[in-house]
GUTOR-144232 format. One record per residue (C-alpha): residue in three letters; x, y, z. Coordinates in pm, whole numbers, plus 50000, padded with zeros to 5 digits. Example, Ala and Ser with C-alpha at 12.3 -4.5 7.8 and 13.67 -1.06 7.14 Angstrom:
BEGIN
<pt><type>ALA</type><c1>51230</c1><c2>49550</c2><c3>50780</c3></pt>
<pt><type>SER</type><c1>51367</c1><c2>49894</c2><c3>50714</c3></pt>
REM end
This chain:
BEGIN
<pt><type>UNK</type><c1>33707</c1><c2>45095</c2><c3>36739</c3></pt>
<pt><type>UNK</type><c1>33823</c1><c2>44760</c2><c3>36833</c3></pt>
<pt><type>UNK</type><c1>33600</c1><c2>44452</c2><c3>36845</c3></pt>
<pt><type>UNK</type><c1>33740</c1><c2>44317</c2><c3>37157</c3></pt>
<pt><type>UNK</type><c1>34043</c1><c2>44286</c2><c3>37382</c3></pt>
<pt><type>UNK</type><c1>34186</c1><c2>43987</c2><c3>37112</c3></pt>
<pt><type>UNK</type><c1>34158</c1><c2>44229</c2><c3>36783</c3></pt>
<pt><type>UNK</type><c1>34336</c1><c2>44522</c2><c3>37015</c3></pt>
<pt><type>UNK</type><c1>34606</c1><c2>44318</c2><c3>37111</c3></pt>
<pt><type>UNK</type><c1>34676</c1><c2>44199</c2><c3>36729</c3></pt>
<pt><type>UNK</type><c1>34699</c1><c2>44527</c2><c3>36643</c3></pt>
<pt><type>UNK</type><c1>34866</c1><c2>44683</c2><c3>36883</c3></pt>
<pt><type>UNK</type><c1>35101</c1><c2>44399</c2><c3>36833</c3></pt>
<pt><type>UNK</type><c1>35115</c1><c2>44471</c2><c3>36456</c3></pt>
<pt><type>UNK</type><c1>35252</c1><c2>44815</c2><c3>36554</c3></pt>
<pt><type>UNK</type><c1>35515</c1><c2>44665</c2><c3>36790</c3></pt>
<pt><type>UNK</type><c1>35621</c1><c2>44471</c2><c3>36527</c3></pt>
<pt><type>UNK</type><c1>35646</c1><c2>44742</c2><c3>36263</c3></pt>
<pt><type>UNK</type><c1>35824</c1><c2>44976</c2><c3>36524</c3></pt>
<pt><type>UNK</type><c1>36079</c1><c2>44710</c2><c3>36524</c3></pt>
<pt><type>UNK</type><c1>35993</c1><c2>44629</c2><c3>36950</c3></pt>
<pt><type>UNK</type><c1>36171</c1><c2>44345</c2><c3>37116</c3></pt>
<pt><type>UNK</type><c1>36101</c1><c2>44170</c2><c3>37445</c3></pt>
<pt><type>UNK</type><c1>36233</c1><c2>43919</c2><c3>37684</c3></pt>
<pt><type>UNK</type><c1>35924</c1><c2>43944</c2><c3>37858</c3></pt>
<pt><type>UNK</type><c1>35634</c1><c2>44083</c2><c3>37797</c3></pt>
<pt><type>UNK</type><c1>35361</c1><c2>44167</c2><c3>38097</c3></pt>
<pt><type>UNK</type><c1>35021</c1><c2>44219</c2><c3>38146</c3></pt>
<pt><type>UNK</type><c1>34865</c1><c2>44413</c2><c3>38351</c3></pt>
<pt><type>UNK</type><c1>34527</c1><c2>44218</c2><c3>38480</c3></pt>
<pt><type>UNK</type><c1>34260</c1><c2>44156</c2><c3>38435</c3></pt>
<pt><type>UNK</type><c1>34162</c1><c2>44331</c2><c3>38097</c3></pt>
<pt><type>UNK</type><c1>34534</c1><c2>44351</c2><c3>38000</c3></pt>
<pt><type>UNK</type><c1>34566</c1><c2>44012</c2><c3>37959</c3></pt>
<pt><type>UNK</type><c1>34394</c1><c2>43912</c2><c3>37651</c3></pt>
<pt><type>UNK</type><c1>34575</c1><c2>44170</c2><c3>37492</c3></pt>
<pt><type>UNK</type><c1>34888</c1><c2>44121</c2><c3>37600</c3></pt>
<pt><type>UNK</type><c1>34851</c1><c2>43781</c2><c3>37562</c3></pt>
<pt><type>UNK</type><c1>34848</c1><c2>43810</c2><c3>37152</c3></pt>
<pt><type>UNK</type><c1>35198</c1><c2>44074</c2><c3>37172</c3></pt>
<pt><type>UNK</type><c1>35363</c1><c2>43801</c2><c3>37333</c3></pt>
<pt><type>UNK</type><c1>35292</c1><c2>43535</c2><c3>37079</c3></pt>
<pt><type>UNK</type><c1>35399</c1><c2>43813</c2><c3>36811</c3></pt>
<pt><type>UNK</type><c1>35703</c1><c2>43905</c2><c3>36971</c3></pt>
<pt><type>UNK</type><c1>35769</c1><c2>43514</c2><c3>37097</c3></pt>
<pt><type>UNK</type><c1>35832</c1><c2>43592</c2><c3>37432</c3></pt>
<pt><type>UNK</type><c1>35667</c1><c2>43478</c2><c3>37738</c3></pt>
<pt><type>UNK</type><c1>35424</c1><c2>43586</c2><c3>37922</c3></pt>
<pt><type>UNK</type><c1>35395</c1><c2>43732</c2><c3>38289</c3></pt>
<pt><type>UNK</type><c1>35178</c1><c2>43986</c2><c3>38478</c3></pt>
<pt><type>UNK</type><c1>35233</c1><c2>44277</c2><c3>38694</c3></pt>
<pt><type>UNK</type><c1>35001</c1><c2>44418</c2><c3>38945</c3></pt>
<pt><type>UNK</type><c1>34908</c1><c2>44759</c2><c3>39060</c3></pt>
<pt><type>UNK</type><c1>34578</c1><c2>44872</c2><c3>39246</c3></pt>
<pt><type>UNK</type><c1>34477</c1><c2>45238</c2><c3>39244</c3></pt>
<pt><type>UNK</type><c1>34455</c1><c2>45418</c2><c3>39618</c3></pt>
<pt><type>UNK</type><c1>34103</c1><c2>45567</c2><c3>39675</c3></pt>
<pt><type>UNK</type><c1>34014</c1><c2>45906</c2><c3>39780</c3></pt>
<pt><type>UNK</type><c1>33902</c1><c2>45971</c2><c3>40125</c3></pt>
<pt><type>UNK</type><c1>33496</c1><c2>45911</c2><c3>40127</c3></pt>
<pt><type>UNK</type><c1>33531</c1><c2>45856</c2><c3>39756</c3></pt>
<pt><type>UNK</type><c1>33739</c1><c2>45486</c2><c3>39687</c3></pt>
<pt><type>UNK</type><c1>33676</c1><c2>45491</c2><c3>39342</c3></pt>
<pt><type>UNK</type><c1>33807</c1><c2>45806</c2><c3>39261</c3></pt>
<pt><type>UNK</type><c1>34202</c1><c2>45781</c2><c3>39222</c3></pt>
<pt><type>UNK</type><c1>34482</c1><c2>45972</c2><c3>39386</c3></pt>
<pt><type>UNK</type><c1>34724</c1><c2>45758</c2><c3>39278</c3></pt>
<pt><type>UNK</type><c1>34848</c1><c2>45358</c2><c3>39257</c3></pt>
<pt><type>UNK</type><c1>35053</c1><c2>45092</c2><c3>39436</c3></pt>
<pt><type>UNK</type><c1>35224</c1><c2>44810</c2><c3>39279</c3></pt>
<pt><type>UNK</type><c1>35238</c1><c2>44443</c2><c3>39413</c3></pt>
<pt><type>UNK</type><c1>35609</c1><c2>44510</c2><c3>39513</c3></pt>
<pt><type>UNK</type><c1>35531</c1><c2>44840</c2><c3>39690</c3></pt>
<pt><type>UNK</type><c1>35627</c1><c2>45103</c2><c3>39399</c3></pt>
<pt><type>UNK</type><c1>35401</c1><c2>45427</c2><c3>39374</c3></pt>
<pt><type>UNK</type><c1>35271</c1><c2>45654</c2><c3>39196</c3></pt>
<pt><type>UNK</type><c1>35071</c1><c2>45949</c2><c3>39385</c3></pt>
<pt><type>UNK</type><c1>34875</c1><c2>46206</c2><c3>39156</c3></pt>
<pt><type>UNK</type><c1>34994</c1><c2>46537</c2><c3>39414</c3></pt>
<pt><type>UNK</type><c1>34797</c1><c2>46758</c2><c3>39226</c3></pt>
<pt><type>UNK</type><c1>34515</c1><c2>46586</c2><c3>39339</c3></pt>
<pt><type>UNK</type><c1>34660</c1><c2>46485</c2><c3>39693</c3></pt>
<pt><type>UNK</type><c1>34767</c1><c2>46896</c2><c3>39744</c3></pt>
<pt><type>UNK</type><c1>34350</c1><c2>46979</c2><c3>39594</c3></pt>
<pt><type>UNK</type><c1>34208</c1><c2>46686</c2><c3>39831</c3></pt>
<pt><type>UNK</type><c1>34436</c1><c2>46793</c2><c3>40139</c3></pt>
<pt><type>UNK</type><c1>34498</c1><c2>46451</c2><c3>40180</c3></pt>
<pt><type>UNK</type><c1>34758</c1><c2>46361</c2><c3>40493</c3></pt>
<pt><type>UNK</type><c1>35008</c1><c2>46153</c2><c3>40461</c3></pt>
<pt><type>UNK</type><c1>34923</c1><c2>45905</c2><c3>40701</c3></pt>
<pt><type>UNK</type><c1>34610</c1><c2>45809</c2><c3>40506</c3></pt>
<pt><type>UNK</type><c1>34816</c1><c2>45816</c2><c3>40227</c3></pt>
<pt><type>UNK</type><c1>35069</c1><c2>45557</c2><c3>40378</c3></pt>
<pt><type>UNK</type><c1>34789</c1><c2>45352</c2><c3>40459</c3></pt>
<pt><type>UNK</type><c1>34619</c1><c2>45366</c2><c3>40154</c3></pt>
<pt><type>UNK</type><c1>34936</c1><c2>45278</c2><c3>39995</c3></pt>
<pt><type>UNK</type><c1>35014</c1><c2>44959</c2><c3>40240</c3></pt>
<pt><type>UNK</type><c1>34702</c1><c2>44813</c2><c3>40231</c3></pt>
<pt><type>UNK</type><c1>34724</c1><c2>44867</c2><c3>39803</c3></pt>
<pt><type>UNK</type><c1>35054</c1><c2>44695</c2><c3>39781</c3></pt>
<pt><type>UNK</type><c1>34971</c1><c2>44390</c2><c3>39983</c3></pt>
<pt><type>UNK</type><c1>34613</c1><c2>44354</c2><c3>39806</c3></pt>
<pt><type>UNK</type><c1>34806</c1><c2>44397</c2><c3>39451</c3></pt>
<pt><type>UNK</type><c1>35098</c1><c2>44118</c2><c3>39585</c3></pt>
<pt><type>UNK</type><c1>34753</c1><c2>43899</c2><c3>39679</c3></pt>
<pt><type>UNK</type><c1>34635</c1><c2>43903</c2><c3>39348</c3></pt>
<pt><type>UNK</type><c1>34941</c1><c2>43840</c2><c3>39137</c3></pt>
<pt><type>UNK</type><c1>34983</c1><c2>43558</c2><c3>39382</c3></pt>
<pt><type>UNK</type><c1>34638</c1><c2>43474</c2><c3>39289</c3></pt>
<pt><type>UNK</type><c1>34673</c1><c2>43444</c2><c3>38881</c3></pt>
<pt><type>UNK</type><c1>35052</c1><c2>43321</c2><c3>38884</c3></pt>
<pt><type>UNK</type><c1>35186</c1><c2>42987</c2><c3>38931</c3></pt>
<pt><type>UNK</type><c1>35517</c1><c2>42940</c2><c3>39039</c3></pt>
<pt><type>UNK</type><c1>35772</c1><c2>43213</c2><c3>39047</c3></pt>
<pt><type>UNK</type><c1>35717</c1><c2>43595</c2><c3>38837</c3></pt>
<pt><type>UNK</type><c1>36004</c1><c2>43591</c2><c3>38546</c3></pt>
<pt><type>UNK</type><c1>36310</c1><c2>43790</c2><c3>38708</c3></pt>
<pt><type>UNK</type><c1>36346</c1><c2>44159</c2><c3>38529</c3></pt>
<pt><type>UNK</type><c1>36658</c1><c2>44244</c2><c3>38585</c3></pt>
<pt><type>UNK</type><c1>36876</c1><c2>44307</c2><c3>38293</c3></pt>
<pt><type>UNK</type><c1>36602</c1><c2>44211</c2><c3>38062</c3></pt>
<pt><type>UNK</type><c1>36341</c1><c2>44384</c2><c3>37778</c3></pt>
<pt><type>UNK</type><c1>36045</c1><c2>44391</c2><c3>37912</c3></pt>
<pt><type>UNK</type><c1>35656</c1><c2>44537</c2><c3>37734</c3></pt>
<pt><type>UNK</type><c1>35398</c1><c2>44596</c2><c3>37956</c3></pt>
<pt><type>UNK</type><c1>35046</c1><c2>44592</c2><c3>37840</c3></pt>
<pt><type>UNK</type><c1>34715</c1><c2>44730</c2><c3>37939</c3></pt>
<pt><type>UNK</type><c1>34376</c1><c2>44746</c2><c3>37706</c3></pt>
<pt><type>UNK</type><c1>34404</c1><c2>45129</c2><c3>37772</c3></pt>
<pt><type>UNK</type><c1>34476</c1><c2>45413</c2><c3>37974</c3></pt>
<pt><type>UNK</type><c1>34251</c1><c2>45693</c2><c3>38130</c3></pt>
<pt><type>UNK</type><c1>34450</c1><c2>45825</c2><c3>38399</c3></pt>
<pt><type>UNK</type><c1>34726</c1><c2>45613</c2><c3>38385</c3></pt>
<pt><type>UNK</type><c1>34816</c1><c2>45591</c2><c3>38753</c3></pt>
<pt><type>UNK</type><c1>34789</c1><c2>45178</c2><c3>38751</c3></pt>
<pt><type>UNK</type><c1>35028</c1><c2>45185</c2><c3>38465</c3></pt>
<pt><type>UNK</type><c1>35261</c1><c2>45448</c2><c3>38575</c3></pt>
<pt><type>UNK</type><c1>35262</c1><c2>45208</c2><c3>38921</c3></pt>
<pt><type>UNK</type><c1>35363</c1><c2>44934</c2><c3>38719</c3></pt>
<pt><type>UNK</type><c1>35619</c1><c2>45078</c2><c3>38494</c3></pt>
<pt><type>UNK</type><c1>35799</c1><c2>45211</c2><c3>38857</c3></pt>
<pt><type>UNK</type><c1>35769</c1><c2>44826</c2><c3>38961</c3></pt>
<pt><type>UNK</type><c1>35945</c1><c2>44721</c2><c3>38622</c3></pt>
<pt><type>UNK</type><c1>36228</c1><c2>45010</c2><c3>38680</c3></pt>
<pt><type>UNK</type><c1>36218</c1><c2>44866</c2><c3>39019</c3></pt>
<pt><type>UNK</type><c1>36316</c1><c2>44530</c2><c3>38944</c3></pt>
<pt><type>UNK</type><c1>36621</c1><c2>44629</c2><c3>38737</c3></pt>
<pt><type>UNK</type><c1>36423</c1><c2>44600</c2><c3>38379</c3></pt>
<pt><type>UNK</type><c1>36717</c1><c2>44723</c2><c3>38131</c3></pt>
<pt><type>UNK</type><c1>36431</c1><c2>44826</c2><c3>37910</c3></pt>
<pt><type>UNK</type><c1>36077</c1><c2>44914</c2><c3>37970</c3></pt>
<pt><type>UNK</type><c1>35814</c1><c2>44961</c2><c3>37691</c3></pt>
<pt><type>UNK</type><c1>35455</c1><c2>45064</c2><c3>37773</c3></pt>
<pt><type>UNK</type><c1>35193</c1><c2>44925</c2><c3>37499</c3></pt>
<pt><type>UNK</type><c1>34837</c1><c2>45000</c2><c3>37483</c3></pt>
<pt><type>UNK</type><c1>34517</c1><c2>44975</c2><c3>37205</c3></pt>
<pt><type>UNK</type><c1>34416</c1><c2>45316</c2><c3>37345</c3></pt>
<pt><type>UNK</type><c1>34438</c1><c2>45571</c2><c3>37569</c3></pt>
<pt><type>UNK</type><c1>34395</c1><c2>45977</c2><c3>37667</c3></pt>
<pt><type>UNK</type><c1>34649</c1><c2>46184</c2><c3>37458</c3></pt>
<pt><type>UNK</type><c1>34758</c1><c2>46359</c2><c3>37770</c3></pt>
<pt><type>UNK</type><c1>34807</c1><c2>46044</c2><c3>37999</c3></pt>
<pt><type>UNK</type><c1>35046</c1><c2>45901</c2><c3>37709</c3></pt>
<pt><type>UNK</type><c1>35233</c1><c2>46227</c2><c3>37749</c3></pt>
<pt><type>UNK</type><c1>35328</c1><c2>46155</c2><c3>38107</c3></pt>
<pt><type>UNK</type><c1>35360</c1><c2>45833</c2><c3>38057</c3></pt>
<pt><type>UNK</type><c1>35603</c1><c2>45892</c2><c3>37803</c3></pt>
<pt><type>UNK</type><c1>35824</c1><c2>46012</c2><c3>38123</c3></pt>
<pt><type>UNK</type><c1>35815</c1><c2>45702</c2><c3>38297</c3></pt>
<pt><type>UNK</type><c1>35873</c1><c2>45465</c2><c3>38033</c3></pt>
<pt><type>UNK</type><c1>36181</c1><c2>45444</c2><c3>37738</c3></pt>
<pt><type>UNK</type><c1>35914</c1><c2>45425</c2><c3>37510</c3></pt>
<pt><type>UNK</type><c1>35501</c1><c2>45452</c2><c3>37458</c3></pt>
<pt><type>UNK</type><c1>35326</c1><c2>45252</c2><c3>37179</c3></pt>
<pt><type>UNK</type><c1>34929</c1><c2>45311</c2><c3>37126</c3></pt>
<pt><type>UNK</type><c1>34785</c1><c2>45221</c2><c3>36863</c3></pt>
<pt><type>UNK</type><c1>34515</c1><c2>45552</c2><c3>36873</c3></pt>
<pt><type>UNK</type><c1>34504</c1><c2>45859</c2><c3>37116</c3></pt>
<pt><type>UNK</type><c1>34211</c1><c2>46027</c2><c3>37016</c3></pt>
<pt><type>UNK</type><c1>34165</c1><c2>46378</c2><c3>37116</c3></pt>
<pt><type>UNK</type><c1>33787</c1><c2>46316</c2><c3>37240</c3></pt>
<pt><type>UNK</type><c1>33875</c1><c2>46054</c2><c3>37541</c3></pt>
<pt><type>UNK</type><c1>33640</c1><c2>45996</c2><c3>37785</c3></pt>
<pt><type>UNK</type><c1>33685</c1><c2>45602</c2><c3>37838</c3></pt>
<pt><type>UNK</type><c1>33873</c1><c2>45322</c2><c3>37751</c3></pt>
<pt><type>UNK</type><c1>33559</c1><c2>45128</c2><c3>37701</c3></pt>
<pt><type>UNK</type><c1>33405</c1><c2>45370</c2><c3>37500</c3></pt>
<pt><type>UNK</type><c1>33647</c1><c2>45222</c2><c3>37179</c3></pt>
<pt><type>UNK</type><c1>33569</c1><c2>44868</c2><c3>37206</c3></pt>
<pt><type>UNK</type><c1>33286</c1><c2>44689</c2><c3>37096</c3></pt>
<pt><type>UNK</type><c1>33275</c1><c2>44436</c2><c3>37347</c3></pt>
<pt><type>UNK</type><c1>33478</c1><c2>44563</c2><c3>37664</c3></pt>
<pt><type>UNK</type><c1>33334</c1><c2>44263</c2><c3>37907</c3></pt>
<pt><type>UNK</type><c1>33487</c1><c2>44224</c2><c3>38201</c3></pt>
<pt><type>UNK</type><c1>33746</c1><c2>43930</c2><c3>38223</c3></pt>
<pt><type>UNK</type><c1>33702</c1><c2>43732</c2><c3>38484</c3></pt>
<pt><type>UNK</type><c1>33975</c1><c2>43561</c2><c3>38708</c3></pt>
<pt><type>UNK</type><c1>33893</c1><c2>43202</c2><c3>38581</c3></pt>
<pt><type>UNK</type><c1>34006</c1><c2>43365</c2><c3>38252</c3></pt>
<pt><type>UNK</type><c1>34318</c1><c2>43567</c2><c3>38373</c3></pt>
<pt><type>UNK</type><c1>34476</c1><c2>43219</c2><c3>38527</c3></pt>
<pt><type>UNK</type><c1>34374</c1><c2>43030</c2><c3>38195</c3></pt>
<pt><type>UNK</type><c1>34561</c1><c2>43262</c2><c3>38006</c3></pt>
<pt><type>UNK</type><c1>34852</c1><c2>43241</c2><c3>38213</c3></pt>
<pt><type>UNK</type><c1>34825</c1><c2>42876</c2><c3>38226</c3></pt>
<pt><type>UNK</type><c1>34771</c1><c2>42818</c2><c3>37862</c3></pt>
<pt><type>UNK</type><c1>34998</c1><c2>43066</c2><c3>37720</c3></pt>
<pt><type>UNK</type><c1>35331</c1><c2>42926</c2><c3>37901</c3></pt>
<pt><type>UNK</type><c1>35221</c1><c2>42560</c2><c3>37812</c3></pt>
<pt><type>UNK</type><c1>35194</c1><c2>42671</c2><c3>37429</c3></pt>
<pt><type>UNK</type><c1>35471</c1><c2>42858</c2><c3>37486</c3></pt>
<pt><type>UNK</type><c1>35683</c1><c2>42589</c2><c3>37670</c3></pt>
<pt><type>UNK</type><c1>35824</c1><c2>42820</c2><c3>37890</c3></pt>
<pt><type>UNK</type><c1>35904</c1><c2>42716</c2><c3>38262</c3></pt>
<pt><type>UNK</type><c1>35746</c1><c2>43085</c2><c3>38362</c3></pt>
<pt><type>UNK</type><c1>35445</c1><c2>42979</c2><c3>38469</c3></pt>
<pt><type>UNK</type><c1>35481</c1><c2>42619</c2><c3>38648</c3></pt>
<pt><type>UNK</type><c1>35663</c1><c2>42563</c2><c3>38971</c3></pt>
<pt><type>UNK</type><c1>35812</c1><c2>42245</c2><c3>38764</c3></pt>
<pt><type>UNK</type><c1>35948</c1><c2>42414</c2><c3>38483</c3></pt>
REM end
């Protein structure tokens, strides 16, 4: 159990450190990402960024997932669920489009200035858990994407059989606990408030100016 999105990320960035983890960059996934991604970047002294994914609703049922697009277009599509749901692929497409460009809206939203560039570079990206891992898995594709040499997935938490799939996508999975009765990623914190936002940008904001990187201000 984890008070809050703060103790998470200094212990899942306790483990990073004792599995020997480096990173150029390290990203976070918002909103609830960001506090704990925030403290693994100032343990690993690397800057701070964010990547975006938003899930892609069922038909009739938009909060049920069938799979997730990232602000750069990159996709992950659950087909099990697709071939069960007898989705078509033009509502998929759609679904997807309208996903991508929603996801590019809000990293446009929280950033300011230009996203570090990937390519060639470490990279950890960080969520405050995984359930079905389809947001993550997005994400991870975006990072591979952009030419990442290196792509770590770090969470606090998360259900033992998404971190064996994820395990596929990324060159290598830290989580601090996978307990075998997951129902939630809330259900291990304390106090799993939402973050708002206000907060996401202030994180961004205030992390590169303690920081003193140029990643998050148009001026450098």
């Amino acid at each position: 159990m984890f008070d809050d999105r703060r103790d998470a990320g200094t212990q899942l960035a306790a483990r990073l450190a004792d599995r020997g983890v480096e990173a150029d960059v390290v990203l976070g996934i918002p909103r609830g990402g960001l506090p704990v991604a925030r403290e693994v970047a100032a343990e690993l002294d690397a800057p701070l960024d964010i990547i975006v994914a938003k899930k892609l609703g069922a038909p009739g049922n938009p909060e049920f997932a069938i799979g997730a697009a990232a602000s750069d277009g990159s996709v992950y599509l659950n087909e099990e669920v697709i071939e069960q749901l007898g989705v078509d692929e033009g509502y998929i497409e759609e679904e997807r489009a309208n996903a991508a460009e929603t996801a590019a809206e809000k990293a446009e939203n929280y950033r300011e200035g230009e996203p570090i560039p990937l390519e060639g570079k470490s990279v950890v990206v960080v969520d405050d858990g995984v359930a079905t891992g389809a947001t993550a898995i997005a994400c991870l594709r975006m990072a591979r994407r952009a030419d990442a040499s290196n792509v770590v997935l770090a969470v606090p938490v998360g259900s033992p059989r998404t971190i064996d799939d994820l395990e596929a996508e990324a060159d290598e999975v830290v989580v601090v606990d996978a307990p075998a009765q997951f129902s939630a990623v809330g259900q291990f914190y304390r106090d799993f408030s939402q973050v708002s936002d206000a907060e996401a940008r202030t994180i961004l904001r205030e992390f590169g100016a303690d920081a003193g990187t140029d990643a998050q201000s148009p001026d450098g």
